[in-house]
Short mmCIF file of the C-alpha atoms (twelve columns), coordinates in Angstrom:
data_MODEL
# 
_entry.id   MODEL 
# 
loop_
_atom_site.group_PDB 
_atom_site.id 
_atom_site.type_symbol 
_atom_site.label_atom_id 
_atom_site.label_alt_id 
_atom_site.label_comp_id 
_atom_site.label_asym_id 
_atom_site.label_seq_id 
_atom_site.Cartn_x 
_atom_site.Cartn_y 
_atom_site.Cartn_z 
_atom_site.pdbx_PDB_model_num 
ATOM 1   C CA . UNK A 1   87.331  368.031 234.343 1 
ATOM 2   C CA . UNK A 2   90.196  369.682 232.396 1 
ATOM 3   C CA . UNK A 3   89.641  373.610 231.833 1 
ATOM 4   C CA . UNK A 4   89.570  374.670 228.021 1 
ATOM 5   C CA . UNK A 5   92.879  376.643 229.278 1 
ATOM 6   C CA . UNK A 6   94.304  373.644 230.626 1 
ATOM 7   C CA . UNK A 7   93.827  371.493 227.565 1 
ATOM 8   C CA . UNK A 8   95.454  373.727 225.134 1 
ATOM 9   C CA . UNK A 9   98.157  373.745 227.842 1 
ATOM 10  C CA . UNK A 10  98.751  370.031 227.677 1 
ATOM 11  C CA . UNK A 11  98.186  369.697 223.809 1 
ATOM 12  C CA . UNK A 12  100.850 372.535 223.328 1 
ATOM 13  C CA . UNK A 13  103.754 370.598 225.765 1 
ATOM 14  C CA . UNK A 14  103.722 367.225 224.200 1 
ATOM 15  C CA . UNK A 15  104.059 369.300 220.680 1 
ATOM 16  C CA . UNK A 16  107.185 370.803 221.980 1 
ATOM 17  C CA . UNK A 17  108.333 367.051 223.556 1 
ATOM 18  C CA . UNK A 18  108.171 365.576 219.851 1 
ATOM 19  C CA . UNK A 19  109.517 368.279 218.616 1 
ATOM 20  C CA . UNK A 20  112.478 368.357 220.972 1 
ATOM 21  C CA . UNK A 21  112.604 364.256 220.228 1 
ATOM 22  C CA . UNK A 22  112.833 364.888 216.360 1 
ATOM 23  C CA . UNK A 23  115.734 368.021 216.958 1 
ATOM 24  C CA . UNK A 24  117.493 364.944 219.695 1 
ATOM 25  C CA . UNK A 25  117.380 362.014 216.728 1 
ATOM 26  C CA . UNK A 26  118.691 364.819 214.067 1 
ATOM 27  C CA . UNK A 27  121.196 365.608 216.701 1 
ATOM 28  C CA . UNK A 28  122.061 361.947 217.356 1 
ATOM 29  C CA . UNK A 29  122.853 361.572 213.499 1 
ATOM 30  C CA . UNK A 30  124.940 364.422 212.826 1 
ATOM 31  C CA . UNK A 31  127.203 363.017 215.767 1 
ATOM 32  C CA . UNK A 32  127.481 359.686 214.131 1 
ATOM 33  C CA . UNK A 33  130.390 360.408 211.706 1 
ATOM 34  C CA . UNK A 34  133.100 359.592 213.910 1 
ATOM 35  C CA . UNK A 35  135.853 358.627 210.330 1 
ATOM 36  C CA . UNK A 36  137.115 362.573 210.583 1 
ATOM 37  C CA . UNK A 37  136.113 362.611 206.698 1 
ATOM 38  C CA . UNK A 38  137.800 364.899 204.499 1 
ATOM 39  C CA . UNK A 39  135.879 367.230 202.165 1 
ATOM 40  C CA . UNK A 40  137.149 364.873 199.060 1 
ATOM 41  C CA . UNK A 41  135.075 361.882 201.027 1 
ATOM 42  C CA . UNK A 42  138.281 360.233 202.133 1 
ATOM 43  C CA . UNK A 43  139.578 359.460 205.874 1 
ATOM 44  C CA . UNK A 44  142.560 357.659 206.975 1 
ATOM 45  C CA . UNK A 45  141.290 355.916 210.005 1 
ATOM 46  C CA . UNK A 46  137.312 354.886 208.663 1 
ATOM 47  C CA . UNK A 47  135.855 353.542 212.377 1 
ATOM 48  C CA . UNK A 48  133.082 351.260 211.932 1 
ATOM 49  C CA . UNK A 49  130.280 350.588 214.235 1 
ATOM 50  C CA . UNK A 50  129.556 347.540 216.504 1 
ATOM 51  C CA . UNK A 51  129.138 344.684 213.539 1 
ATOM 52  C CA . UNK A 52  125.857 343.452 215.340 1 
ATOM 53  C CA . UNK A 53  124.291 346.711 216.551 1 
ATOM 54  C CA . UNK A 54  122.284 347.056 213.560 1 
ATOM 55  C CA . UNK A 55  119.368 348.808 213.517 1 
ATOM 56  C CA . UNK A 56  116.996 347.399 210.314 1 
ATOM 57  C CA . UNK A 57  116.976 343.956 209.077 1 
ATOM 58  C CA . UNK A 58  116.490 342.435 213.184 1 
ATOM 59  C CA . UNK A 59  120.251 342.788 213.781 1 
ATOM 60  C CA . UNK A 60  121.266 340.142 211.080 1 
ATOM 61  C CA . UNK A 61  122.723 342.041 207.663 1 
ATOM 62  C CA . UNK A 62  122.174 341.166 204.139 1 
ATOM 63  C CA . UNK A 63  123.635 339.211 201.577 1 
ATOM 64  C CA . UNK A 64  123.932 341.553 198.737 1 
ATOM 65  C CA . UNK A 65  124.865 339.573 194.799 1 
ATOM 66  C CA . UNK A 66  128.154 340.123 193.023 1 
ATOM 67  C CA . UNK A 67  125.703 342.480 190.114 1 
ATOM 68  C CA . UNK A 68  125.114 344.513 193.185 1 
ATOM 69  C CA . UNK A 69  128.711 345.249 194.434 1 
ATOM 70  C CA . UNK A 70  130.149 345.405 190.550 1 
ATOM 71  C CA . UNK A 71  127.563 348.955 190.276 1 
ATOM 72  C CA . UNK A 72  129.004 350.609 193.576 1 
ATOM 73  C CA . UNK A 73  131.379 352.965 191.877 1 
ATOM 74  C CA . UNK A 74  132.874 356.584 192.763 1 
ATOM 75  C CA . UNK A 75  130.202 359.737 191.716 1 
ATOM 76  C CA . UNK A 76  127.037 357.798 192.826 1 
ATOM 77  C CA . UNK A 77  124.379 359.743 194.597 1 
ATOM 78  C CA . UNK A 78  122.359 358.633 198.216 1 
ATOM 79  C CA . UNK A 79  119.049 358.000 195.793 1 
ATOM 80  C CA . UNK A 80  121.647 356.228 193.738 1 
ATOM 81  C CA . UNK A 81  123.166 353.224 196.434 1 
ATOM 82  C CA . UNK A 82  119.982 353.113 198.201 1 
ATOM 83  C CA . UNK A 83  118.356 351.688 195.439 1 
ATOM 84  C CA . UNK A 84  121.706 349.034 195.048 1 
ATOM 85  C CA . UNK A 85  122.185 348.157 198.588 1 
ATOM 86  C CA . UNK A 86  119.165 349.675 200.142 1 
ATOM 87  C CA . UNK A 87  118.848 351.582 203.272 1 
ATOM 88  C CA . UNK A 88  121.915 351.997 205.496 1 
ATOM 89  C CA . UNK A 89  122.162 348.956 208.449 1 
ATOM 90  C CA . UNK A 90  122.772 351.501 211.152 1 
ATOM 91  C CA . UNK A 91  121.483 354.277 212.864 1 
ATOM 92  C CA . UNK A 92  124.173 356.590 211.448 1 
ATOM 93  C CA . UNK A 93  121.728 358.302 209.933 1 
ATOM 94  C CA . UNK A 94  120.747 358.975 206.348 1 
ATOM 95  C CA . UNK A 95  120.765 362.602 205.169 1 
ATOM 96  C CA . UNK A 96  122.681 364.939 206.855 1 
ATOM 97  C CA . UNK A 97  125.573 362.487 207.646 1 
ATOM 98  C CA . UNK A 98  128.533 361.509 204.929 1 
ATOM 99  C CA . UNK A 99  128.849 358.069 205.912 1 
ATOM 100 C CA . UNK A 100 126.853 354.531 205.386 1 
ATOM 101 C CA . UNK A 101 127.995 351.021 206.768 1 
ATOM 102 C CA . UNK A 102 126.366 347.805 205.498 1 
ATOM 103 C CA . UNK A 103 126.529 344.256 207.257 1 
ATOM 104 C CA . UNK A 104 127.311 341.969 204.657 1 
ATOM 105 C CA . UNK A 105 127.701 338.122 204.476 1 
ATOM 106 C CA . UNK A 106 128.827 336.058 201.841 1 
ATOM 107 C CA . UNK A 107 128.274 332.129 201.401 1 
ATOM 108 C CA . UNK A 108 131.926 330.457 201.615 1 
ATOM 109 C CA . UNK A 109 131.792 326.670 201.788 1 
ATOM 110 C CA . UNK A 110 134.358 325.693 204.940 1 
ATOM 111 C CA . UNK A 111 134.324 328.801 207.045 1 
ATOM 112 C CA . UNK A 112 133.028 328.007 210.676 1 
ATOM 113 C CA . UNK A 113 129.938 328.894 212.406 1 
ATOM 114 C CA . UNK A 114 130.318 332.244 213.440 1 
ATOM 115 C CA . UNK A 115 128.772 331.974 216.915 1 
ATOM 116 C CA . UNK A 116 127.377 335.762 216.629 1 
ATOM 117 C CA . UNK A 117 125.256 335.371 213.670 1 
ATOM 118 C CA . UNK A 118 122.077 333.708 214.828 1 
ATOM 119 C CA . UNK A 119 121.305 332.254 211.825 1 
ATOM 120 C CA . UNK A 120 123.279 329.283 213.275 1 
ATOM 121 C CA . UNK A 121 124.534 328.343 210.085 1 
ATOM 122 C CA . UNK A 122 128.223 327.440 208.280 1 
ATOM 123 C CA . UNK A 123 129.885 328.271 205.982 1 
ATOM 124 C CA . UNK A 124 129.388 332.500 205.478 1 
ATOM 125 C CA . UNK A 125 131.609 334.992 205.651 1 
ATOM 126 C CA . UNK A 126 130.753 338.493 207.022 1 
ATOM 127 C CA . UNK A 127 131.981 341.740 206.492 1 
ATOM 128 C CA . UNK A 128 131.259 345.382 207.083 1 
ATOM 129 C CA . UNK A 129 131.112 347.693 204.137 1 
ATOM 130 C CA . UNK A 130 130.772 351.287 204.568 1 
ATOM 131 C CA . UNK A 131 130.435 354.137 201.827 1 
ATOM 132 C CA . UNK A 132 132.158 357.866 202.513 1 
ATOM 133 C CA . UNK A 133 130.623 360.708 200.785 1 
ATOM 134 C CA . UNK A 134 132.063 364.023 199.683 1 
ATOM 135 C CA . UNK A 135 131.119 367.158 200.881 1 
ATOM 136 C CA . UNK A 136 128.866 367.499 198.085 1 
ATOM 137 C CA . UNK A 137 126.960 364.137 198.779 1 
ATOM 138 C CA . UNK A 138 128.778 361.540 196.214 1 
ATOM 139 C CA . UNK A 139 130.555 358.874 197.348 1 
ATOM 140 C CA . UNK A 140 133.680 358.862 196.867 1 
ATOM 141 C CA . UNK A 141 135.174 356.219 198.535 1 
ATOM 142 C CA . UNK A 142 134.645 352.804 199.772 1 
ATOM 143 C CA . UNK A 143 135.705 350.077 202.910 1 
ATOM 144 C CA . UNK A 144 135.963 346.993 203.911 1 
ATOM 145 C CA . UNK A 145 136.413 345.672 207.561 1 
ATOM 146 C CA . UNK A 146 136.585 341.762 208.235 1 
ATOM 147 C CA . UNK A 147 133.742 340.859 211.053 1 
ATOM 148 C CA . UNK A 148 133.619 336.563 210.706 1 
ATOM 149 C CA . UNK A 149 136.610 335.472 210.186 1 
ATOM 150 C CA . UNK A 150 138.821 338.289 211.437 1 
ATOM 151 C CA . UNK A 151 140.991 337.931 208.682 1 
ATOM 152 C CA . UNK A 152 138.913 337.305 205.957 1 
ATOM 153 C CA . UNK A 153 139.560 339.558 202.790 1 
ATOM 154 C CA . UNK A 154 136.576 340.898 201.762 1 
ATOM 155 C CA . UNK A 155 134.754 340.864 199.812 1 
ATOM 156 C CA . UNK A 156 135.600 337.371 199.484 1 
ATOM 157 C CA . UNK A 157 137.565 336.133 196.467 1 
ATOM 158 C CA . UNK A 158 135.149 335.660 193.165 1 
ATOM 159 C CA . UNK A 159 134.008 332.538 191.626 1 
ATOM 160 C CA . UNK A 160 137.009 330.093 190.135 1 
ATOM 161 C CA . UNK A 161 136.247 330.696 186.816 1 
ATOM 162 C CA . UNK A 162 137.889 334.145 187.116 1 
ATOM 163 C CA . UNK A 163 141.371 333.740 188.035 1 
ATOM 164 C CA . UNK A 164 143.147 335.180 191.152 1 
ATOM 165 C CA . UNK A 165 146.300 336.310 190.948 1 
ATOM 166 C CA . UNK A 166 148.420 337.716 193.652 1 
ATOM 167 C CA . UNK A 167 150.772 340.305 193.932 1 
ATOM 168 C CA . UNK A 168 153.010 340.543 197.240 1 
ATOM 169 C CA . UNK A 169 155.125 343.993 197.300 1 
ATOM 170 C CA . UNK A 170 157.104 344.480 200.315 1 
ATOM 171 C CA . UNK A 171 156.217 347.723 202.494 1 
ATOM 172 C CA . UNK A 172 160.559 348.503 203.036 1 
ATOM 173 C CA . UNK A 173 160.606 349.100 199.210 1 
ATOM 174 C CA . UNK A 174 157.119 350.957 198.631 1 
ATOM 175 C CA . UNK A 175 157.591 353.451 201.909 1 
ATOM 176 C CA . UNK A 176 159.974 355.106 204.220 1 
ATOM 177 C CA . UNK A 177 160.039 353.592 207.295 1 
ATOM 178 C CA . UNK A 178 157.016 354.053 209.600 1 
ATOM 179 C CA . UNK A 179 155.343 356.091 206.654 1 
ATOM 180 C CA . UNK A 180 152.476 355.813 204.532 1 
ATOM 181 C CA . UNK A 181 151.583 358.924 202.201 1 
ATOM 182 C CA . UNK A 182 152.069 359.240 198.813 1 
ATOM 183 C CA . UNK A 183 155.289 361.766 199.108 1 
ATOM 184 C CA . UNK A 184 156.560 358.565 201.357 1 
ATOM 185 C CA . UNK A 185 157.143 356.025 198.241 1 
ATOM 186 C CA . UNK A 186 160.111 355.187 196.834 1 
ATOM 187 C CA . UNK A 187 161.410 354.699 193.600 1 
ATOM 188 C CA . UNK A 188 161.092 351.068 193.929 1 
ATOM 189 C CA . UNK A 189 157.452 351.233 194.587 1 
ATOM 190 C CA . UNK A 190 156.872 353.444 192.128 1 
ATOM 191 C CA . UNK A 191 158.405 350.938 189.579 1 
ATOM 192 C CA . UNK A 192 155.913 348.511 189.893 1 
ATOM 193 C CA . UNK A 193 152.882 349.891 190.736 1 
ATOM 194 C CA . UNK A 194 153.588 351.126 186.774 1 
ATOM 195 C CA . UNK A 195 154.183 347.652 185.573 1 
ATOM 196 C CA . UNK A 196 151.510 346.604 187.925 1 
ATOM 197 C CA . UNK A 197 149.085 349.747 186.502 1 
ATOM 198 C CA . UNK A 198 150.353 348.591 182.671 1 
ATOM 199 C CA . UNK A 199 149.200 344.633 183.432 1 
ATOM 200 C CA . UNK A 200 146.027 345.434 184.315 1 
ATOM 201 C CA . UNK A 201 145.360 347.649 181.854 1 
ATOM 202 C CA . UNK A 202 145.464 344.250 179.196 1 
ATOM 203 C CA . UNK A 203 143.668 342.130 181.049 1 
ATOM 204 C CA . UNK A 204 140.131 341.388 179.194 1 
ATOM 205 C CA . UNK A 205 138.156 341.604 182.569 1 
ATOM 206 C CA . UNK A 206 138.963 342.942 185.876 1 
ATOM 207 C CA . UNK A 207 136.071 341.733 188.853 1 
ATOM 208 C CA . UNK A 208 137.806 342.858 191.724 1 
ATOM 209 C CA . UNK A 209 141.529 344.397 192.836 1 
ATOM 210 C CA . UNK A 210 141.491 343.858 196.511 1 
ATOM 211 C CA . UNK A 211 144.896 345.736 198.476 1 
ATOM 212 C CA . UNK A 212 145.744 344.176 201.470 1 
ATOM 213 C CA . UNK A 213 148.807 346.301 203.898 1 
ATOM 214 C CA . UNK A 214 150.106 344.383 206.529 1 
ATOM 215 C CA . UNK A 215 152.746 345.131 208.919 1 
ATOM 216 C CA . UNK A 216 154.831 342.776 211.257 1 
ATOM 217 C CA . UNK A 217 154.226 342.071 215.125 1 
ATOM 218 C CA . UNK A 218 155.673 345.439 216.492 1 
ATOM 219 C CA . UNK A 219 153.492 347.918 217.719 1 
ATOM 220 C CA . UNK A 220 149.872 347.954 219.199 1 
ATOM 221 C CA . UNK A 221 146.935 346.103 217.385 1 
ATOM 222 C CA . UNK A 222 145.563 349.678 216.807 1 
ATOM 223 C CA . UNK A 223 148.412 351.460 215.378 1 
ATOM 224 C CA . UNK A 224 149.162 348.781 212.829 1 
ATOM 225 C CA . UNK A 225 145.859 348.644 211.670 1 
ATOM 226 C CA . UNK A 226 145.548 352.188 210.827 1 
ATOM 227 C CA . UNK A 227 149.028 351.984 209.130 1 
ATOM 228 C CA . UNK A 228 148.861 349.189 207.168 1 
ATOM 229 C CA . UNK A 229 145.342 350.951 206.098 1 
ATOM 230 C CA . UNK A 230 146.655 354.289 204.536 1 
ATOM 231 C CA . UNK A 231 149.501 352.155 202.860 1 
ATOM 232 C CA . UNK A 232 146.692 350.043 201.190 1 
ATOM 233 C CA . UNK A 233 144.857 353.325 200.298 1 
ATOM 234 C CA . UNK A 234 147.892 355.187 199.501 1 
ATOM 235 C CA . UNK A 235 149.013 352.260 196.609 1 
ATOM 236 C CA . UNK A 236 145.042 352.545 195.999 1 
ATOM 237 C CA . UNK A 237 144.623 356.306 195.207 1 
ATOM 238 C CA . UNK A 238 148.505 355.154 192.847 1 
ATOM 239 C CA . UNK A 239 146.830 353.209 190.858 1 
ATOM 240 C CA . UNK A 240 143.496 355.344 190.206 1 
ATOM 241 C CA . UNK A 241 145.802 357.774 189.305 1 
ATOM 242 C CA . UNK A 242 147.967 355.497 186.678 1 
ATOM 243 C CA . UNK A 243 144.545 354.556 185.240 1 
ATOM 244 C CA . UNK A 244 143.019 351.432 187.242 1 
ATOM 245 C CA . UNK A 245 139.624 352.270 187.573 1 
ATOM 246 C CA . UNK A 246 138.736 352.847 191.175 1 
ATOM 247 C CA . UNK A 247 135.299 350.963 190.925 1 
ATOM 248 C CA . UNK A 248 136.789 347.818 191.278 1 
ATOM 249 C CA . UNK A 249 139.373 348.599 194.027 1 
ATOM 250 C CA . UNK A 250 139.535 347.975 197.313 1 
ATOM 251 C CA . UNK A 251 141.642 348.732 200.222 1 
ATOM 252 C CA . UNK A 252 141.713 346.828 203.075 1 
ATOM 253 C CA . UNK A 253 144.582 347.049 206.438 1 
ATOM 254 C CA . UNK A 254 145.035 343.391 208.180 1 
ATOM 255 C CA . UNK A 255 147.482 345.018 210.412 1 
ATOM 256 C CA . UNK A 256 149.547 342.035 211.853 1 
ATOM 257 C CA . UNK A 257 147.544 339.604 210.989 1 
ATOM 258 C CA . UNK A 258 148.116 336.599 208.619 1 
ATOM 259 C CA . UNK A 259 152.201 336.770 209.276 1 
ATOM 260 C CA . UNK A 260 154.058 334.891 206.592 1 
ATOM 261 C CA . UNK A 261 157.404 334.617 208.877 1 
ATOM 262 C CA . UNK A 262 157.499 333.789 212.786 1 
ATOM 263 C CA . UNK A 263 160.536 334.974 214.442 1 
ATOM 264 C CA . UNK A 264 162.340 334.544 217.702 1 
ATOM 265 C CA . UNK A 265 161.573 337.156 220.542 1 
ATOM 266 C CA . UNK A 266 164.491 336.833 222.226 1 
ATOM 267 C CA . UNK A 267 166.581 338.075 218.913 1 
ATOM 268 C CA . UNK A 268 168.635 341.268 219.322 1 
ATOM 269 C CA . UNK A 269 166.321 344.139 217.983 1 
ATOM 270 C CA . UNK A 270 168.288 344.390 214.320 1 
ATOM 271 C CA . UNK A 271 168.235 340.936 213.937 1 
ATOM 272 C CA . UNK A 272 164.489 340.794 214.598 1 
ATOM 273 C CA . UNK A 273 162.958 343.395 212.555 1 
ATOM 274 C CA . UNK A 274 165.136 342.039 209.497 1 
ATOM 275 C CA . UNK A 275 163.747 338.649 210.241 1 
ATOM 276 C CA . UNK A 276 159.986 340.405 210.429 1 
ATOM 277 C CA . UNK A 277 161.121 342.251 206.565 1 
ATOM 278 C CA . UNK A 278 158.304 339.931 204.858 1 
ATOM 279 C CA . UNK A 279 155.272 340.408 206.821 1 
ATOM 280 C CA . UNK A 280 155.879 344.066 206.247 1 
ATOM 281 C CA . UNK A 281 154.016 344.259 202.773 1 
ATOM 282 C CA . UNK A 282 151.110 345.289 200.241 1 
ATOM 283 C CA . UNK A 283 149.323 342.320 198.733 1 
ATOM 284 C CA . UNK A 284 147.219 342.969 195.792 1 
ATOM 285 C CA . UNK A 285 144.529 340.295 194.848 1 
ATOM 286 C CA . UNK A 286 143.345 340.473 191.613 1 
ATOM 287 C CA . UNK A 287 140.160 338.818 190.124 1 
ATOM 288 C CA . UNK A 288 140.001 339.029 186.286 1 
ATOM 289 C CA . UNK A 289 140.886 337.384 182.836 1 
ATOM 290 C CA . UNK A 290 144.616 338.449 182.159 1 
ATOM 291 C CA . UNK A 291 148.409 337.822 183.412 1 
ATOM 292 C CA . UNK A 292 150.579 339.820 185.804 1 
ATOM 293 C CA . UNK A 293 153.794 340.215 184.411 1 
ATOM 294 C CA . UNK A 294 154.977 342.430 187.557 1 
ATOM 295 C CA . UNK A 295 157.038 340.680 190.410 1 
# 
């Protein structure tokens, strides 16, 4: 038999184990952020988690409705895009943390069985979707990554009755070479990202602008990813500042992916990044009811 000394012993230690599990999990979630976000709740590299190490909804994502992506806009609170999107799909944490990330699929007719999802079915599209905050707590700004297929634009494009058009700007006359900040455009660029800024401006309805950087085959998987990323955003953060509102932009960096050019390896080196020149680009997708007058 347990002494009343002994008791109060054992009550008091597994208070300070939960207590020391709660302080571990609070620990856990402040670790989480791993985008380096800026105080303006911006990054340049935005690293997303595992696609299928979800914690809620049994490891399998959502599919959230085109009403429900159209209200996800800069300024929004926590309360705010928890009550659009719900709860966050990973164990990032939800309160002292300045990042979310959402599993998302999308019904496509055509795409393949994606042999991770479980729900053994065809045709869907996933993506991961996560929301930066600022260091006040409003988001600020959104991403997309491409899960199933891995070069899917997401979201994917909206329904035909709103017309895509497509805008293909090559990355040697927006940037200096190898660059990718704003003080790295060029006149050129500038140019039409105006005309670009002025079309879009008419249009009677604007869905989505999607902005797609690629680059061509040089370089690691890794490094051209993150570039042709901060070109998208940098043309982005152009155009919110040239009036475009920013709630229905995207960015979105493919890296080398989708190439519109193959070229001989065994060129000389001049002869073979000239022949890469048009994989190098910005596309810009745009869903609405209007005309691009910009080429």
């Amino acid at each position: 038999m347990c002494r009343p000394s002994e008791i109060k012993v054992n009550i008091q230690m597994k208070t300070n184990l939960k207590w020391a599990a709660l302080a571990a999990t609070v620990l856990l979630a402040a670790c989480a952020t791993k985008s380096n976000v800026k105080a303006d709740g911006t990054t340049d590299e935005p690293v997303f988690p595992k696609p299928y190490s979800l914690t809620f909804n049994n490891d399998r994502g959502t599919f959230p409705t085109d009403d429900e992506l159209d209200k996800m806009r800069p300024g929004l609170t926590k309360d705010d895009i928890y009550k659009i999107l719900g709860r966050p799909h990973y164990d990032e944490g939800m309160f002292n943390v300045r990042e979310w990330d959402y599993l998302f699929h999308f019904y496509t007719p055509g795409v393949p069985l994606d042999p991770d999802n479980t729900s053994g079915v065809e045709g869907i599209t996933t993506c991961q979707y996560k929301v930066i905050y600022d260091k006040d707590k409003f988001a600020r700004s959104f991403y997309w990554k491409p899960v199933f297929p891995e070069d899917a634009v997401c979201p994917p494009r909206g329904p035909e009755k709103v017309k895509t058009q497509s805008l293909s700007l090559g990355a040697d006359a927006l940037f200096a070479f190898d660059k990718s900040g704003p003080s790295d455009m060029l006149p050129a660029g500038y140019a039409k990202l105006d005309r670009f800024a002025e079309d879009i401006k008419r249009f009677e309805r604007v869905s989505a602008i999607r902005i797609i950087g690629y680059t061509d085959r040089k370089g690691s998987d890794a490094y051209n990813d993150a570039l042709s990323l901060r070109r998208a955003e940098t043309v982005r953060q152009y155009l919110v500042n040239r009036g475009v509102p920013a709630a229905v932009m995207s960015a979105q960096g493919l890296g080398k992916r989708n190439p519109v050019v193959e070229c001989s390896t065994s060129l000389p080196r001049n002869e073979e990044i000239a022949c890469l020149q048009p994989n190098r680009r910005v596309v810009i997708e745009v869903d609405g009811l209007g005309k691009l007058t910009v080429e």
